[in-house]
C-alpha positions in Angstrom: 0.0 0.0 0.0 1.1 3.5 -0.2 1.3 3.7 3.6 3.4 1.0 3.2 6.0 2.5 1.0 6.4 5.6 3.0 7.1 3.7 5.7 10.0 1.8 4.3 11.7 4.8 2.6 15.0 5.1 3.2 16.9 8.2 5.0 19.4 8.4 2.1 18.6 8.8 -1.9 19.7 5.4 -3.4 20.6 5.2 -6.7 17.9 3.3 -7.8 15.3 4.6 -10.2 11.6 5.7 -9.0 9.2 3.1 -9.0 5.8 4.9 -8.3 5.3 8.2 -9.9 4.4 9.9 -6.7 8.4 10.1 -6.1 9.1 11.5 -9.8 10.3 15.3 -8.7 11.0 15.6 -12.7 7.2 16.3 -13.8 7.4 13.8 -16.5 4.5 11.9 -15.6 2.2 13.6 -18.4 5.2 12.6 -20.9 4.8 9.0 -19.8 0.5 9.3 -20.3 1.6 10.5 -23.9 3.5 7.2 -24.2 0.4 5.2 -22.6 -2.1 6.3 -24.9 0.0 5.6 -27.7 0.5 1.5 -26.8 -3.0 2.0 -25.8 -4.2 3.3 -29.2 -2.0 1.1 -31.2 -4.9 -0.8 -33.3 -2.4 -2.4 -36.1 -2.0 -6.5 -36.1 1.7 -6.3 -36.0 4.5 -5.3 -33.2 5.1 -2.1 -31.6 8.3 -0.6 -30.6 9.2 2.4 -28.9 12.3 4.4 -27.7 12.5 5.9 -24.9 15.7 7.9 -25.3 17.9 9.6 -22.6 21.5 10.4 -21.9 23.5 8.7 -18.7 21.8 10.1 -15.7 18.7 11.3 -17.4 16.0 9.0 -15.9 15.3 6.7 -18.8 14.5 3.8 -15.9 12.3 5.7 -14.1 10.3 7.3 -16.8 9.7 3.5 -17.7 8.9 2.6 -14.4 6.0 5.3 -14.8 4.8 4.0 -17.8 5.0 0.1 -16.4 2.8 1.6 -13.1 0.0 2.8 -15.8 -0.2 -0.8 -16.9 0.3 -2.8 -14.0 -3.9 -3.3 -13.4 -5.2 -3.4 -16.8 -5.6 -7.3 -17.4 -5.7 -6.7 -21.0 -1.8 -6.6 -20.9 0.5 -8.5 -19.3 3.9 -6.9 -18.5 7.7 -8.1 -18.4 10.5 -6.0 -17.5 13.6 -7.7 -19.1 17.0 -6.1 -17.6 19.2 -7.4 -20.1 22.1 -6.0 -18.7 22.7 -8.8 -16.1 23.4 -11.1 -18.7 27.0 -11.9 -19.5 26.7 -13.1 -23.4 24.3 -12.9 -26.2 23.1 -16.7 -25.8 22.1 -15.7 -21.6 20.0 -13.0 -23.0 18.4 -14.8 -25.3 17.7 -17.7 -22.8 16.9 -15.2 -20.1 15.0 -13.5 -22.5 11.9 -16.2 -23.5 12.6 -17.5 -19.5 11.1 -14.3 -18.7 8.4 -14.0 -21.0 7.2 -17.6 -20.3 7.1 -17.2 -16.7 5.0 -14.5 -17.3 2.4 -16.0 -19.6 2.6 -19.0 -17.9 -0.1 -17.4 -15.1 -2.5 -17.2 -17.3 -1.9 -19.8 -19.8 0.3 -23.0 -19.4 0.0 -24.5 -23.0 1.2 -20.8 -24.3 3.5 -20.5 -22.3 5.0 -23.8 -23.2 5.1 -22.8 -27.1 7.1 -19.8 -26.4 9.7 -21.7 -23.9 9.6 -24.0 -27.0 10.6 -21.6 -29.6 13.2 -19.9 -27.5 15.2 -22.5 -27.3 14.9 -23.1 -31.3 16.1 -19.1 -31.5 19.2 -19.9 -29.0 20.0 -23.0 -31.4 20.2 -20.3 -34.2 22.1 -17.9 -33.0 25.0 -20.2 -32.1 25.6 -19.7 -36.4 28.7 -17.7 -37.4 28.5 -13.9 -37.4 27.9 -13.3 -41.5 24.6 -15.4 -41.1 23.4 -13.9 -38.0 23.7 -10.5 -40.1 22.2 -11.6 -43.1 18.8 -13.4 -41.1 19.0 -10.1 -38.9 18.8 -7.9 -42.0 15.3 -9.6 -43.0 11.9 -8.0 -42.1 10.4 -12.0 -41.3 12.0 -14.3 -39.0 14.8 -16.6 -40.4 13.4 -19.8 -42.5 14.0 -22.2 -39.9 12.0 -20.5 -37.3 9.4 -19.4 -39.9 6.8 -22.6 -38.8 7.2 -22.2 -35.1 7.3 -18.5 -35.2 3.9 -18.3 -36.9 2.5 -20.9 -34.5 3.7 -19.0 -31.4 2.3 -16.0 -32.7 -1.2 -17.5 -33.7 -1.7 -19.0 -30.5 -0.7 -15.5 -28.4 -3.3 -13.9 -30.4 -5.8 -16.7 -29.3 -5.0 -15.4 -25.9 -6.6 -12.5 -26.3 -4.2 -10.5 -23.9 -1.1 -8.0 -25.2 2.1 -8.6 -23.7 4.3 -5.2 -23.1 8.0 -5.5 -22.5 9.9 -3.1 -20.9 13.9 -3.7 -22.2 16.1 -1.6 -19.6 19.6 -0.4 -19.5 20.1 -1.5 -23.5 23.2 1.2 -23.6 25.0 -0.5 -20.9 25.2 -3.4 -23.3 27.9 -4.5 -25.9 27.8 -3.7 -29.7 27.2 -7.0 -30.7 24.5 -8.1 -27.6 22.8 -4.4 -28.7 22.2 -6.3 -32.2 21.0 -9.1 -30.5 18.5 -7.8 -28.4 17.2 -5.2 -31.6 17.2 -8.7 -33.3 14.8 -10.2 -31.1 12.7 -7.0 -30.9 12.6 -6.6 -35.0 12.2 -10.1 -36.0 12.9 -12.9 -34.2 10.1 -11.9 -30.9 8.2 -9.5 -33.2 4.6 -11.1 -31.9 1.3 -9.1 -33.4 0.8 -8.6 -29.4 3.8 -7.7 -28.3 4.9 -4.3 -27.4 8.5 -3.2 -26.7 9.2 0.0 -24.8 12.6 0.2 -25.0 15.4 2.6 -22.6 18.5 3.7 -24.7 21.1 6.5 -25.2 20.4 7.2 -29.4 24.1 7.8 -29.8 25.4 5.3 -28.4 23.2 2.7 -30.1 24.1 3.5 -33.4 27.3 3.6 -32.8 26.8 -0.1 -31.5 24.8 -0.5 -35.1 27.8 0.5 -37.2 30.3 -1.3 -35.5 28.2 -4.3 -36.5 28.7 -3.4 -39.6 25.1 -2.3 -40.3 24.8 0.4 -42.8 23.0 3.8 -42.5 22.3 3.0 -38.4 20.2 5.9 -38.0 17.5 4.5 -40.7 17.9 1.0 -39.2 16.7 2.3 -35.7 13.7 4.0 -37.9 12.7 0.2 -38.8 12.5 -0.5 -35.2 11.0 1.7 -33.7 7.5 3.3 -34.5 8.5 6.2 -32.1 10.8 7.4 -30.2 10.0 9.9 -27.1 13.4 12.3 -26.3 13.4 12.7 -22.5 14.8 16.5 -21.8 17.4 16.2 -19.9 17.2 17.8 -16.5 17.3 21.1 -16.1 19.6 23.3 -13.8 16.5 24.5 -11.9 15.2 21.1 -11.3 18.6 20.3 -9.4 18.7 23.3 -7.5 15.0 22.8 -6.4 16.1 18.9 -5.8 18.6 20.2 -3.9 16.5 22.7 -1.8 14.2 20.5 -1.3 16.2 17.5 0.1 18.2 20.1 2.2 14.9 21.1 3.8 13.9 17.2 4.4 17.1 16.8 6.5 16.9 19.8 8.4 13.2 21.2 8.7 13.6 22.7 11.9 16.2 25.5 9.9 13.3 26.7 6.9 13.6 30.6 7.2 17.3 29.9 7.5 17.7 27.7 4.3 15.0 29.7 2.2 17.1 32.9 3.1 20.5 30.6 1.8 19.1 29.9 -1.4 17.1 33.1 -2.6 21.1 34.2 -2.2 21.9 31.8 -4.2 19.6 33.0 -7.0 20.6 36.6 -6.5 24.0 34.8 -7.6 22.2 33.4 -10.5 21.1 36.7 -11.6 24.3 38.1 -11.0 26.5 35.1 -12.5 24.0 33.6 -14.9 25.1 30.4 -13.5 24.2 28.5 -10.7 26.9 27.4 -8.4 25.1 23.9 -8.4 26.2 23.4 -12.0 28.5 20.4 -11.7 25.6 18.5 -9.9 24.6 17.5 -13.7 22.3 14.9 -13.2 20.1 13.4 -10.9 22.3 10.6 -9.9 25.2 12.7 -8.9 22.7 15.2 -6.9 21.5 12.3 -4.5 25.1 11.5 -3.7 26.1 14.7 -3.2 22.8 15.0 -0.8 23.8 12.0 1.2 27.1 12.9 1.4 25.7 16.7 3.1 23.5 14.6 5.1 26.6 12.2 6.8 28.3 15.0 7.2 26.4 17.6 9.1 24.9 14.7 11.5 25.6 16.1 15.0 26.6 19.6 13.6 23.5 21.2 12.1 23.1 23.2 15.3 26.7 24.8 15.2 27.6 25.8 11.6 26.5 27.9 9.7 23.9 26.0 6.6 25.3 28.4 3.3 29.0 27.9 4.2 28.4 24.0 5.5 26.7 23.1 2.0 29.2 25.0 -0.2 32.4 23.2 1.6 30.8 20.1 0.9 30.1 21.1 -2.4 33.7 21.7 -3.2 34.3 18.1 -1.7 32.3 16.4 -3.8 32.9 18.4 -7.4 36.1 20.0 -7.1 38.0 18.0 -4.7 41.2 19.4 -5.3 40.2 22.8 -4.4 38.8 21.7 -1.3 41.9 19.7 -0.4 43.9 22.8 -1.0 41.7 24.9 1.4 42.4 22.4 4.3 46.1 23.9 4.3 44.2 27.6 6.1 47.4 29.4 6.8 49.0 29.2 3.3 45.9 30.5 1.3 43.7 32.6 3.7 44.6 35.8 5.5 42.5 37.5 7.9 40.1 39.7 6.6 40.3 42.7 8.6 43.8 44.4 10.0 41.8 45.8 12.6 43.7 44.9 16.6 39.9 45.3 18.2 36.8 45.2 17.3 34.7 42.6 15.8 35.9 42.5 12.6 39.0 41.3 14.2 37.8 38.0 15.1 36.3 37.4 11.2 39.6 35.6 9.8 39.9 34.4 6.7 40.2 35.6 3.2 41.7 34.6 0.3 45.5 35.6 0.3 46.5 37.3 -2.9 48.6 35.8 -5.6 51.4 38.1 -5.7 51.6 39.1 -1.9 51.5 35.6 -0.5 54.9 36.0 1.4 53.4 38.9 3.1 51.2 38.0 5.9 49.8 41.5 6.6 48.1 41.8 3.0 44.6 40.5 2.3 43.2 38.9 -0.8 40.1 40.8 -2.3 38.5 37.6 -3.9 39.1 34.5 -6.1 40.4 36.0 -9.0 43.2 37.7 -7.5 44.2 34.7 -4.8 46.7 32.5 -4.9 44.0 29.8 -4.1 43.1 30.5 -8.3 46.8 30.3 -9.4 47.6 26.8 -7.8 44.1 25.4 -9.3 44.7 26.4 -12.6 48.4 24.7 -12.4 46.6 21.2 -11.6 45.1 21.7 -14.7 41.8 20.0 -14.0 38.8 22.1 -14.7 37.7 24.5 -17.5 37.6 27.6 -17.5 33.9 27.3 -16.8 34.7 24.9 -14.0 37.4 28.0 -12.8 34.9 30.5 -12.8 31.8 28.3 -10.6 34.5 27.6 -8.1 35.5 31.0 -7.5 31.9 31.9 -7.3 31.3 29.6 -4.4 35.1 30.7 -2.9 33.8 34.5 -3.1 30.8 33.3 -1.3 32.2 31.9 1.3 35.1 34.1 1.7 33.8 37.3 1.2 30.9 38.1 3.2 29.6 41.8 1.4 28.7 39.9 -1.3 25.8 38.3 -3.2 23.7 39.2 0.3 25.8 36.8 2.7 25.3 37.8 6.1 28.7 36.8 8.7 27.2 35.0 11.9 29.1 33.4 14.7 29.1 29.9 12.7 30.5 31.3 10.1 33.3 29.3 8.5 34.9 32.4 8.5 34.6 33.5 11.8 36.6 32.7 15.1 38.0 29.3 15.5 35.4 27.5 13.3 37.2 26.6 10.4 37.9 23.3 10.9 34.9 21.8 12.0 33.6 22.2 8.4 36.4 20.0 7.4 36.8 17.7 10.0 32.9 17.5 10.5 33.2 17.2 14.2 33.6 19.4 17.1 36.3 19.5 19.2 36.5 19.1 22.7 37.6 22.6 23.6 34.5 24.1 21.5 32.0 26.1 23.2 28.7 24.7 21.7 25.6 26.7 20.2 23.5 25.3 22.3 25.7 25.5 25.3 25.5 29.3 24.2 21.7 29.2 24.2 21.5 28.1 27.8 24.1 30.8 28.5 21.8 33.0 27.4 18.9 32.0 29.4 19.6 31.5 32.8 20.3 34.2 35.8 24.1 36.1 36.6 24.8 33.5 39.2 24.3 30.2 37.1 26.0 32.6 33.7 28.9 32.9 36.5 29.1 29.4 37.2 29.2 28.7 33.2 32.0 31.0 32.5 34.2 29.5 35.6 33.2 26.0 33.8 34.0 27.3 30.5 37.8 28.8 31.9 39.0 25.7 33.4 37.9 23.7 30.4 39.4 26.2 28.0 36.1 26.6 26.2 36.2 30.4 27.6 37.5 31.9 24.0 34.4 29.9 22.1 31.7 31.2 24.5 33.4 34.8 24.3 33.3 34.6 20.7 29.4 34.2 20.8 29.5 36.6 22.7 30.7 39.4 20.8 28.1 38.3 18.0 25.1 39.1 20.1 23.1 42.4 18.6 21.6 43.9 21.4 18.8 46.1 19.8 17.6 42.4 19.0 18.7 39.5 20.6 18.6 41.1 24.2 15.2 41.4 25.2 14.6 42.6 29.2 16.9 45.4 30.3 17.5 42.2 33.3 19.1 40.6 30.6 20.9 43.2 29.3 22.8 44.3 32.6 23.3 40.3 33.1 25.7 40.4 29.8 27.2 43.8 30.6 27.7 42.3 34.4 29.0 38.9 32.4 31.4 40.8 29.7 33.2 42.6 33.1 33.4 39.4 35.0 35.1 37.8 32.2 37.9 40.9 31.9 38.3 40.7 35.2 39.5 36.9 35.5 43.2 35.9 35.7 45.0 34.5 32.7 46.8 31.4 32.9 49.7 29.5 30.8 47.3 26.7 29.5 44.7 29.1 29.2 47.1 31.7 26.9 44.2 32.0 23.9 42.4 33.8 26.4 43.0 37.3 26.3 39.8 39.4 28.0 37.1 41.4 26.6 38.1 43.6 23.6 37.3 47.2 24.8 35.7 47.7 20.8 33.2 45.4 21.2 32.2 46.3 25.0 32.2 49.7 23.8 29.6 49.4 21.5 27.2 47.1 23.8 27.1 50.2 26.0 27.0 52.8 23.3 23.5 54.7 24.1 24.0 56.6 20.5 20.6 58.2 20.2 19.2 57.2 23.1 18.4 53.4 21.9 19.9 51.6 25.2 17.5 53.7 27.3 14.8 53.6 25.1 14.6 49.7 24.5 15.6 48.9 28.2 13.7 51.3 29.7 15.8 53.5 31.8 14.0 56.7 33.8 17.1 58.5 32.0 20.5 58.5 31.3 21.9 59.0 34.1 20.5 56.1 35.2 22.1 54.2 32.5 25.2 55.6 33.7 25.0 54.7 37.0 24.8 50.8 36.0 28.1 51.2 34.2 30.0 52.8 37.2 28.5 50.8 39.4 29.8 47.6 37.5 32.9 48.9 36.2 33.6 50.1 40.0 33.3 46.5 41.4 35.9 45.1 39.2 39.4 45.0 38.6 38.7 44.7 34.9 41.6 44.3 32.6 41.3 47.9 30.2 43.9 50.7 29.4 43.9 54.0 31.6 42.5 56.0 28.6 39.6 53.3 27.6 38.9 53.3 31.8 38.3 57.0 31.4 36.3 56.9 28.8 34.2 54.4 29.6 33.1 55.9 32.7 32.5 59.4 31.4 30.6 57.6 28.4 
């Protein structure tokens, strides 16, 4: 039952083709009604062929399974899918062939059934001649002499049975040249029943290349012979994979919507700006599942503690451009930091691509991937195209440069703060201060945020919690003025703690940032806390600042208490 099915759908996309067209995400079920009516509507007394016809990776095996599903409960037909492919020489097919068919038949007539395992084995005996004749008999529109009487038995007893038998041939273009000919052999003559219909899965060019190195003249007009029609699948479209990929994103991670939606209308404003999308070298379905399970083993355990854009767009670079990705595991030979600020925030957002020509001077920064030597050592491996060159830096700029293409910096960020591995090494390291750690931070009283900084300190995990921190936009994620003068009270407890030799990446507050958590410019701390005035305001910041030995200059002491 349907229920059923959902139930035992797997977590990852297999590589296995649809088998119900509920799960066809390429809209291609009116296509396969087109091919329905047709077999339907087929009135003539003689065999039907049709091609369904599709590159590598296009869906050729599931469009057919559509078709098959539209069939499966009409009783007038009865219907054999033949994989050909997983036999191993042209006599297996054949056997496998009429061993299918027969087995098939056989449920609703025995005595048919028996004529056609009959005749297959008079075909096999035939095709064991030499090559030439097998060409000659295959060249003819009839069946070869021999097989002439027990063809026209089998045939006049299937259409006795009142039933039309459809076979579905699968995979014919992963075949060999010569077991191509033998299976368009068995279609054209030598299992060309009045009820039988073929619907046959191929890639056009390589089947007539199969045709002519059989020898077979004018291979295009042969295939005409064959088939009746053939239905060209479009291959699927950029959009399609981008949705695919949106849409698989979302399965794994529902609980992060308005985040993803806001990561991929980015994405198209990169499409618009690019005219490419930076999903290109997913180029088929196939390669877009793998890709999708390979996102979804990774970011198991980390989806709460990177940031989604950045987390998909490494893994991209893994999967399609290895070699890039490899070369961005080695941080400190092509990224710089990004700002040559000493305070601030901006000093705590690292990395950016290190320009080609300064890249013995560690005080330069790299503007983006066209100027970086990142660029110059991938175009000496001499693996991708120039098209290939210019998706990869796309993806490079937007993860690297953070004013562009509407990318907004968080404290996730690849780029920011001591994260960068962890999109690498898709784990988190002990001495990582968690998101959700920082969300409990965040919600509980000064005393218990005391006790979680003195935890965070002796664990070393003090830097990660600070760097949260110092991400926190107080006009909107602070939202009681009890709050607020909890973090102010926090940020001064924190300067005021003793640095230690194993703890020597701790280095306090940075004045910048606790400067602009108290700057009431236009009134907005008074106003959205609710203070009966400034003064008031001020009085909380001596206060605190008075109670503590806090770790600040002379000059920023003076001005913070006259601020």
């Amino acid at each position: 039952t349907e229920k059923d099915r959902q139930n035992v759908k797997s977590d990852f996309h297999d590589d296995n083709p649809i088998t119900h067209p509920d799960d066809d995400i390429l809209n291609r079920k009116q296509k396969a009604l087109q091919v329905y009516r047709l077999i339907k509507g087929y009135k003539s007394k003689s065999s039907l062929a049709i091609g369904i016809v599709g590159a590598w990776g296009d869906g050729k095996t599931s469009f057919m399974h559509i078709i098959e599903n539209k069939f499966n409960d009409d009783d007038k037909y009865i219907v054999v899918h033949f994989n050909s492919w997983l036999n191993i020489s042209v006599e297996s097919i054949i056997t496998d062939f009429f061993t299918t068919v027969e087995k098939k038949i056989r449920i609703h007539s025995f005595d048919v059934s028996k004529e056609v395992k009959k005749y297959g084995n008079n075909v096999l005996s035939v095709s064991k001649n030499t090559t030439t004749e097998t060409l000659l008999n295959a060249l003819k529109i009839i069946p070869d002499t021999s097989l002439s009487d027990s063809f026209a038995n089998v045939n006049d007893i299937l259409n006795r049975l009142d039933k039309k038998v459809i076979v579905f041939f699968d995979d014919l273009d992963r075949l060999k040249p010569n077991e191509v000919f033998e299976v368009l052999k068995l279609i054209r003559n030598t299992a060309s029943f009045d009820v039988f219909n073929y619907v046959v899965g191929y890639d056009k060019a390589y089947l007539i290349e199969a045709l002519k190195n059989n020898n077979i003249p004018f291979a295009d007009k042969y295939c005409e012979k064959i088939f009746l029609k053939e239905f060209p699948l479009p291959p699927i479209t950029q959009t399609q994979i981008d949705d695919f990929v949106k849409h698989s994103i979302l399965e794994i991670l529902p609980e992060k919507k308005i985040e993803i939606d806001g990561v991929f209308e980015s994405y198209e404003i990169l499409i618009y700006l690019e005219q490419s999308s930076i999903f290109t070298s997913l180029n088929n379905l196939r390669n877009t599942k793998r890709f999708i399970n390979e996102f979804k083993i990774s970011i198991y355990g980390l989806q709460d503690d990177v940031n989604v854009s950045d987390f998909i767009l490494i893994k991209l670079l893994k999967f399609s451009y290895y070699d890039v990705y490899r070369l961005l595991f080695n941080r400190n030979y092509y990224l710089d930091n990004k700002e040559s600020a000493f305070s601030g925030e901006r000093k705590y957002i690292n990395y950016k691509l290190r320009e080609k020509d300064k890249k013995d001077n560690l005080s330069t920064f790299g503007k983006n991937f066209d100027n970086s030597l990142l660029k110059e050592d991938v175009l000496s491996t001499k693996l991708y195209t120039d098209f290939d060159i210019k998706i990869i830096g796309n993806i490079c700029d937007k993860i690297f440069n953070k004013s562009t293409y509407g990318n907004i910096d968080s404290a996730l960020s690849i780029s920011y703060g001591n994260n960068y591995f962890k999109y690498f090494e898709d784990e988190i390291a002990e001495s990582a201060f968690t998101h959700a750690a920082f969300q409990e931070f965040m919600g509980v009283d000064f005393v218990t945020k005391q006790k979680i900084i003195n935890s965070a300190y002796e664990k070393d995990k003090l830097n990660g919690l600070v760097l949260f921190i110092y991400k926190i936009n107080i006009q909107q994620d602070v939202k009681s003025r009890a709050n607020y003068e909890n973090l102010i009270a926090c940020l001064f407890y924190i300067a005021n703690l003793k640095s230690k030799v194993k703890h020597d990446k701790y280095s306090g507050i940075d004045f910048d940032i606790l400067d602009g958590f108290m700057d009431n410019y236009k009134n907005l701390v008074v106003e959205r806390f609710k203070y009966e005035s400034v003064n008031e305001l001020k009085s909380f910041y001596k206060s605190v600042f008075l109670e503590k030995t806090v770790k600040l200059t002379t000059k920023n002491r003076s001005k913070l208490t006259t601020s």
